[in-house]
C-alpha positions as CSV (number, residue, x, y, z in Angstrom):
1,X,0.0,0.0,0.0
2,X,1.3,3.1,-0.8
3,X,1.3,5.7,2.1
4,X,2.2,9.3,2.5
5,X,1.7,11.1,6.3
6,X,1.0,14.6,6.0
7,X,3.4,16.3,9.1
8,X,6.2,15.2,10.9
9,X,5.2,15.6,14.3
10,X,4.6,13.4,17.3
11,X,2.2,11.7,15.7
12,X,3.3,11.5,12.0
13,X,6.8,11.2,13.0
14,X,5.9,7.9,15.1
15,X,3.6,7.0,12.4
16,X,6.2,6.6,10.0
17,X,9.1,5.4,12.9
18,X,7.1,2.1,13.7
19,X,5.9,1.6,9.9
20,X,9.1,2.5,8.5
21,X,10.7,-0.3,11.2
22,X,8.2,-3.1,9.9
23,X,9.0,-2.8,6.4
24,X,7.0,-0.8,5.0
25,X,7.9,2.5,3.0
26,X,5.9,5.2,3.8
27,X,6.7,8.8,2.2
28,X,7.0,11.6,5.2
29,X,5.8,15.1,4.2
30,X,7.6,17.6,6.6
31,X,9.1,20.7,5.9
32,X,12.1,23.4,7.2
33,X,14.1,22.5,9.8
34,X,12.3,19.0,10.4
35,X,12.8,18.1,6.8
36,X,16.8,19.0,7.5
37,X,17.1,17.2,10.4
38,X,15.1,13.8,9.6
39,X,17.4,13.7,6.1
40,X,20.4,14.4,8.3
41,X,20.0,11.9,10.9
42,X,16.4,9.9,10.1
43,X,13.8,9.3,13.4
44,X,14.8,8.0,16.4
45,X,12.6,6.2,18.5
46,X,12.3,5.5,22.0
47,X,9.9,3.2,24.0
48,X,10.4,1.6,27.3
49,X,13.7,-0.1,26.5
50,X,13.1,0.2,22.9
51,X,15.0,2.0,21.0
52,X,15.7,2.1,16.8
53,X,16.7,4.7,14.8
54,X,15.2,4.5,11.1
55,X,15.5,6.6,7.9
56,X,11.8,7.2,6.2
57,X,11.5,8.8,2.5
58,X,10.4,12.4,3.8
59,X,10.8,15.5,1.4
60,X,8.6,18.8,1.3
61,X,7.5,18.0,-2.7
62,X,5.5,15.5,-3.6
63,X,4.7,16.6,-7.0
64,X,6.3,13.6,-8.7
65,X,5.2,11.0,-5.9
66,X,2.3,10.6,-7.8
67,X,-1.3,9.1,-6.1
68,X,-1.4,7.5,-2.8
69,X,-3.3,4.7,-1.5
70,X,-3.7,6.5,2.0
71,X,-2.9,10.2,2.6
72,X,-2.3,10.4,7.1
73,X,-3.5,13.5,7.7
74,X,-1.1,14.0,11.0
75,X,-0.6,17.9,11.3
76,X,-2.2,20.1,13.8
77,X,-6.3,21.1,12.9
78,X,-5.8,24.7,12.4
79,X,-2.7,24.0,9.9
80,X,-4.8,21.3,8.0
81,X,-5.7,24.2,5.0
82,X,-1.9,25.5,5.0
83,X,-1.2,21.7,4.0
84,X,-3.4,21.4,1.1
85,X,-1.1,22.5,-1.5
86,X,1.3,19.8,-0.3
87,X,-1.8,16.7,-0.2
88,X,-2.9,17.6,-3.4
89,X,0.1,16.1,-5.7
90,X,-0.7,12.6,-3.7
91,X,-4.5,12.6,-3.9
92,X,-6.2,10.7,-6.7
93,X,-9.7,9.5,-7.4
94,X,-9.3,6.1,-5.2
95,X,-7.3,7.6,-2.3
96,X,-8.5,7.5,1.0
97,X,-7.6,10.4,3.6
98,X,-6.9,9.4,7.4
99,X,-7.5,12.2,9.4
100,X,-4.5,11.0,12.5
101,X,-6.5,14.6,14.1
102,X,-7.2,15.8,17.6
103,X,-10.8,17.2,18.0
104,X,-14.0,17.2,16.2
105,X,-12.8,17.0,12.9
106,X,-14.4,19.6,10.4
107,X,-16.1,16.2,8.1
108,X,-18.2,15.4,11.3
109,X,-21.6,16.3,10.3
110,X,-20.3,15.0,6.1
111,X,-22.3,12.1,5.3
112,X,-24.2,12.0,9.1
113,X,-27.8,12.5,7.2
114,X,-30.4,14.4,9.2
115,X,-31.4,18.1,9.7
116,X,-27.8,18.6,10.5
117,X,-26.2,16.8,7.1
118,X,-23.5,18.7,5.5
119,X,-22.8,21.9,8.7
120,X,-19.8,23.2,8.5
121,X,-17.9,23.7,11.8
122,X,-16.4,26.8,11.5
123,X,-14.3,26.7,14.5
124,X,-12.4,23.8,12.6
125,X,-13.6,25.1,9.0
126,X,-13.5,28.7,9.5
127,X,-13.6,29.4,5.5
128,X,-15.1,25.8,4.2
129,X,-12.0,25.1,2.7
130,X,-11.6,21.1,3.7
131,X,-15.4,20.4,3.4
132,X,-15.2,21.7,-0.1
133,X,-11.4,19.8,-0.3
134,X,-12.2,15.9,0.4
135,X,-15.4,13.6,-0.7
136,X,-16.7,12.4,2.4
137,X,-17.1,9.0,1.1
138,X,-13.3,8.3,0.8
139,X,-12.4,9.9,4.6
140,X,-11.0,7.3,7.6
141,X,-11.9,9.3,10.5
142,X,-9.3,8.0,13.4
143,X,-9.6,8.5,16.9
144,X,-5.8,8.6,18.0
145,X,-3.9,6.8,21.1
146,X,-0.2,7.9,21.0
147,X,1.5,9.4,23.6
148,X,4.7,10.6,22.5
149,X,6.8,13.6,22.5
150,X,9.8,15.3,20.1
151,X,13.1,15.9,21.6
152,X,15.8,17.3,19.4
153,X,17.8,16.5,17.3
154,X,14.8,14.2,15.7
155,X,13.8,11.4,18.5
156,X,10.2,10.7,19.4
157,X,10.0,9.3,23.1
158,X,7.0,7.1,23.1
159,X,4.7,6.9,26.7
160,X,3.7,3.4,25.0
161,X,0.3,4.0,24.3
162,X,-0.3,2.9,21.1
163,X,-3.8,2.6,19.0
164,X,-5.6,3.9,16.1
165,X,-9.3,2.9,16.2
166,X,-11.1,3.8,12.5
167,X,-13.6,3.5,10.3
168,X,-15.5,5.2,7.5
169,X,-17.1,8.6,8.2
170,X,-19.6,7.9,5.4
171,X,-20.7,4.7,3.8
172,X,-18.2,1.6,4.2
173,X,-15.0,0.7,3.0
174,X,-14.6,-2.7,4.6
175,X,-12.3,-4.4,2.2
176,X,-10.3,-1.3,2.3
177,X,-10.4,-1.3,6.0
178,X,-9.3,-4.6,6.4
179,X,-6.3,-4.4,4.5
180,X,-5.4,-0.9,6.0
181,X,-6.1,-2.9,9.6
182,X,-4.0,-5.8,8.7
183,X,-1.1,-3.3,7.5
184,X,-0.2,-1.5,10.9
185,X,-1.4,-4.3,13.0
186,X,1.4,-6.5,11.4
187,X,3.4,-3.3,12.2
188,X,2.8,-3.5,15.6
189,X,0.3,-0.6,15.5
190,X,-2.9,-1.9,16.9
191,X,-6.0,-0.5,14.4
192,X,-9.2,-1.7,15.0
193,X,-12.1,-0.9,12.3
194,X,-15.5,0.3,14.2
195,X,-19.2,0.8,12.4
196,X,-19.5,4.0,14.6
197,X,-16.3,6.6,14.4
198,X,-17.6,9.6,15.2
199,X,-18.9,7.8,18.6
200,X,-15.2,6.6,19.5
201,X,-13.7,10.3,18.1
202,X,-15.7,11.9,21.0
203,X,-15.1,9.4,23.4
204,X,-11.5,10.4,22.5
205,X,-12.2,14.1,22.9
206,X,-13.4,13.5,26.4
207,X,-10.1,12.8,27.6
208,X,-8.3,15.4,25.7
209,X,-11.1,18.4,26.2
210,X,-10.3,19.2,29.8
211,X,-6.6,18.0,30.1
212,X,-5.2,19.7,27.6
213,X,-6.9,23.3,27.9
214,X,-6.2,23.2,31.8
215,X,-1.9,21.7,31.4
216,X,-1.9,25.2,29.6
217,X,-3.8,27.3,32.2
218,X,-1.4,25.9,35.2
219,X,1.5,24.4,33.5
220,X,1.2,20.6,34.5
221,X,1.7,17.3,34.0
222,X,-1.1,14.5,34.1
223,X,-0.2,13.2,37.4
224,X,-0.1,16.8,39.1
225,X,-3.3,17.8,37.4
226,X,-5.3,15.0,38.5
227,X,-3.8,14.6,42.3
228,X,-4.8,18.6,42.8
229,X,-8.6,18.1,43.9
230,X,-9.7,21.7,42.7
231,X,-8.3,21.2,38.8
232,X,-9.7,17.2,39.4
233,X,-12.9,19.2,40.3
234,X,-12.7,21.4,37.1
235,X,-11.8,18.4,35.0
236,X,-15.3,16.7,36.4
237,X,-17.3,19.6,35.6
238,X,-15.9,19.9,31.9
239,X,-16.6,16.5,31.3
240,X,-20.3,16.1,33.0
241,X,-21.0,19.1,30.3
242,X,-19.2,17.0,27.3
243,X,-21.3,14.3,28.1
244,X,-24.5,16.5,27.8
245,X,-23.2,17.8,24.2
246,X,-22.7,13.5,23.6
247,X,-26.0,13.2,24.6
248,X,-27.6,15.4,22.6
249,X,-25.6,14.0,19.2
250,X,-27.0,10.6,20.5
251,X,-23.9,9.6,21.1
252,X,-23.0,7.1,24.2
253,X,-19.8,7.4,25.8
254,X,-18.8,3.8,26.9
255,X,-16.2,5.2,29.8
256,X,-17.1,6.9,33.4
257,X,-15.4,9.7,34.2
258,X,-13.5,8.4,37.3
259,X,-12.4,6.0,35.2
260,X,-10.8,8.6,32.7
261,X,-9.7,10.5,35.3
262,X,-7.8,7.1,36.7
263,X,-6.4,6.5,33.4
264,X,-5.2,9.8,33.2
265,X,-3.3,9.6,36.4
266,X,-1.3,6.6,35.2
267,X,0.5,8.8,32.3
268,X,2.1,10.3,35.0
269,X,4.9,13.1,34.1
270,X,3.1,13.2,30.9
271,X,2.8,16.8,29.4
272,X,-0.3,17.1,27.3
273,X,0.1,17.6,23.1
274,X,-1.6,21.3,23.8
275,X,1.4,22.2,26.4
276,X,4.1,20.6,24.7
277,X,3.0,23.3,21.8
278,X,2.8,25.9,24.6
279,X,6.2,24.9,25.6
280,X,7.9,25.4,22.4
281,X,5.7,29.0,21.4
282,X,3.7,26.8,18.6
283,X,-0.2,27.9,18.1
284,X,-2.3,25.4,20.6
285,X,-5.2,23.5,19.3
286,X,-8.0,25.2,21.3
287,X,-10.3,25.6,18.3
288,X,-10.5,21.8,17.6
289,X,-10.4,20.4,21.4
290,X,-12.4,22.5,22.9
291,X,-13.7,25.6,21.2
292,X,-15.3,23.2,18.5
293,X,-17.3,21.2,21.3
294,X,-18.5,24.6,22.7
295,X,-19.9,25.7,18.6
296,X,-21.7,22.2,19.1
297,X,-22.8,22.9,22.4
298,X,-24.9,26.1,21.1
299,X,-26.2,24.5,17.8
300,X,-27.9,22.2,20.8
301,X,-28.5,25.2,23.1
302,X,-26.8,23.3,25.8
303,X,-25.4,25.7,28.1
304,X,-21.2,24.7,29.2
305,X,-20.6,27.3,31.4
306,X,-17.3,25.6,32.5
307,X,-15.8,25.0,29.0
308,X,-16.7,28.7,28.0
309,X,-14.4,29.9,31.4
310,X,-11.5,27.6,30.6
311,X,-11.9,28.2,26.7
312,X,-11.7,32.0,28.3
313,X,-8.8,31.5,30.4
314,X,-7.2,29.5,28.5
315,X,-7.0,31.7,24.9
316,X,-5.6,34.5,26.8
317,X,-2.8,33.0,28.6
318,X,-2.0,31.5,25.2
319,X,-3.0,34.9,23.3
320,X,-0.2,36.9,25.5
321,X,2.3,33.5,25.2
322,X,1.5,34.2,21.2
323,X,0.2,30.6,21.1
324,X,-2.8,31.2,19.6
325,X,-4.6,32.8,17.0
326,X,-8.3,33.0,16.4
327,X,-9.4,31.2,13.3
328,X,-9.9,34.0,10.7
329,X,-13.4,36.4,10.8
330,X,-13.9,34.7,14.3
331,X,-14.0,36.5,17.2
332,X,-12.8,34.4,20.7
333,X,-15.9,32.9,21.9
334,X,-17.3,34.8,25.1
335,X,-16.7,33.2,28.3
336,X,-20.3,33.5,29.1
337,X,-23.7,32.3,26.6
C-alpha cells in the first residue's frame, strides 16, 4: 500500500518510525528544519527499553510521488488548509484520507444524514476550505492513542500508548479497512475498524477536552493535574457538560469519568500535546479540542458554562504567550452564553 503522512510531528513522526521499522515505505511530508534534520540523521525512537533509529522517505514535494493509496492526515487542525497544496500532488480518485486529528474533525456532520447533514464547523472550518477539499465518502476518520513527544535532534520518546481505532465517516469501506487494519497491525500498531467513528472520536475528545486546555492554564503534568482536587474538580465539571453535548448527538460514551480521570493519572509526568505546543511558542489547538465542542454545544442550546471559562482563560494565557490565534473572521468565543 502506498502511504504518505502529512506532518512530521509526534504523531506522524511515530507513524512513519514504527511503519518504516516493519518494512514498509511510507513517504514523510515535513518541511524546514524538520525536513533538514530527519534527512540528516532519520527518526529516532524510544519506548520503554526500545530503542531504533530509522530513515523514512520524507521530502517537502510530492509533486512527482504521484497518487497515494492513504494520505495520514497527521498535522495540527488549524494548519490542516496550510497543507493542502502539499496533499494535493498525492490525492487521486481512489485515495482514502486518514485524518490522525485531535478534536472534532471539520467532516463530522459530512455524510451523518439528518437536519444537521452537510454543517460546517467553523471553529475547525473557519472558511469551508476542507469540506469543499475531500469527498466524504473516501475519509477514515481515526480516533488517535499515542502518547509521544519530540526531543531534538529528531527522536520521538513514546509513553507506550499505542492505538488507532477507524472506520469510515460515510458509507463503508470494509475491504479497504481490512487491509489498511492488517497493514499497521502486522506493524505493531494496533487498528481496530468500528461501524460507529464519530462515537469513538468523541469518546476520545473527552479525555483530551479538559486536560489539555487546563496543562496550559497551570503548567502541569497529568499526574499533578489529576492529584490537585480543585483542577480534578474542574476536569469533572468539563466533562459532566461534554457528556451532555454527547447526549444530545446521540452519542453514548462507553467510559465513566472516574475512570478517565484514573487512566489519566497513570500517564504520569506526561505533558499534554496542547502544552508541549505551549512549551515550544507553537499555536495550541484550542479551536478543535475544545472551542469546536462549545460551537456544538450552542447549535444544541446546551449551556457549558465551565468549557466557556476555561476556553476563556485558557485563549488569553496563550494569546499573551502568542500561542494562539483565532481562526480567521472569528471573534474568541465569550466566556459566558
Amino acid at each position: 500500500m502506498r502511504i504518505a503522512i502529512v506532518g512530521a510531528g509526534a504523531i506522524g513522526g511515530m507513524l512513519a518510525a514504527i511503519l518504516t521499522k516493519a518494512g514498509q515505505d511510507p513517504l514523510l511530508i515535513a518541511r524546514g528544519a524538520t525536513l533538514e534534520k530527519i534527512r540528516a540523521g532519520g527518526i529516532d525512537f524510544q519506548e520503554g527499553d526500545t530503542h531504533f533509529n530509522v530513515r523514512p522517505r520524507v521530502t517537502d514535494d510530492a509533486g512527482d510521488e504521484g497518487f497515494q493509496d492513504l494520505v495520514v492526515i497527521a498535522v495540527k487542525a488549524h494548519q490542516i488548509e496550510s497543507a493542502l497544496p502539499a496533499m494535493r500532488p498525492l490525492i487521486g480518485p481512489e485515495t482514502r484520507i486518514l485524518t490522525a486529528i485531535n478534536g472534532v474533525p471539520w467532516w463530522y456532520f459530512q455524510g451523518i444524514g439528518g437536519e444537521r447533514e452537510g454543517r460546517v464547523l467553523h471553529r475547525v472550518d473557519p472558511t469551508g476550505a476542507l469540506a469543499a477539499a475531500f469527498d466524504p465518502g473516501r475519509i477514515i476518520g481515526c480516533a488517535v492513542y499515542l502518547a509521544a513527544e519530540v526531543h531534538a535532534p529528531y527522536r520521538i520518546e513514546s509513553a507506550g500508548v499505542r492505538k488507532l481505532i477507524v472506520g469510515a465517516a460515510s458509507g463503508k469501506d470494509e475491504d479497504f479497512l481490512a487491509r489498511l487494519s492488517a497493514i499497521f497491525e502486522d506493524s505493531g500498531l494496533p487498528m481496530p475498524v468500528v461501524p460507529d467513528i464519530r462515537a469513538e472520536v468523541m469518546n476520545k475528545l473527552m479525555g483530551n477536552l479538559w486536560a489539555n486546555p487546563l496543562s496550559v492554564i497551570v503548567d502541569g503534568t497529568m499526574s499533578q493535574m489529576t492529584e490537585d482536587p480543585g483542577v480534578c474538580e474542574i476536569g469533572r465539571k468539563m466533562m459532566a457538560e461534554f457528556e451532555t453535548v454527547c447526549g444530545g448527538l446521540n452519542v453514548t460514551l462507553p467510559i465513566t469519568i472516574e475512570k478517565r480521570l484514573a487512566g489519566a493519572a497513570r500517564l504520569g509526568a506526561f505533558r499534554t500535546s496542547m502544552l508541549q505546543d505551549a512549551d515550544r511558542g507553537r499555536h495550541i489547538e484550542l479551536e478543535a479540542i475544545l472551542g469546536s465542542v462549545i460551537e456544538i454545544a450552542d447549535i444544541l442550546a446546551i449551556p457549558v458554562e465551565t468549557m466557556r471559562m476555561v476556553y476563556a482563560l485558557t485563549r488569553l494565557k496563550a494569546t499573551l504567550a502568542d500561542c494562539y490565534a483565532a481562526p480567521p473572521g472569528l471573534s474568541p468565543l465569550a466566556a459566558t452564553a
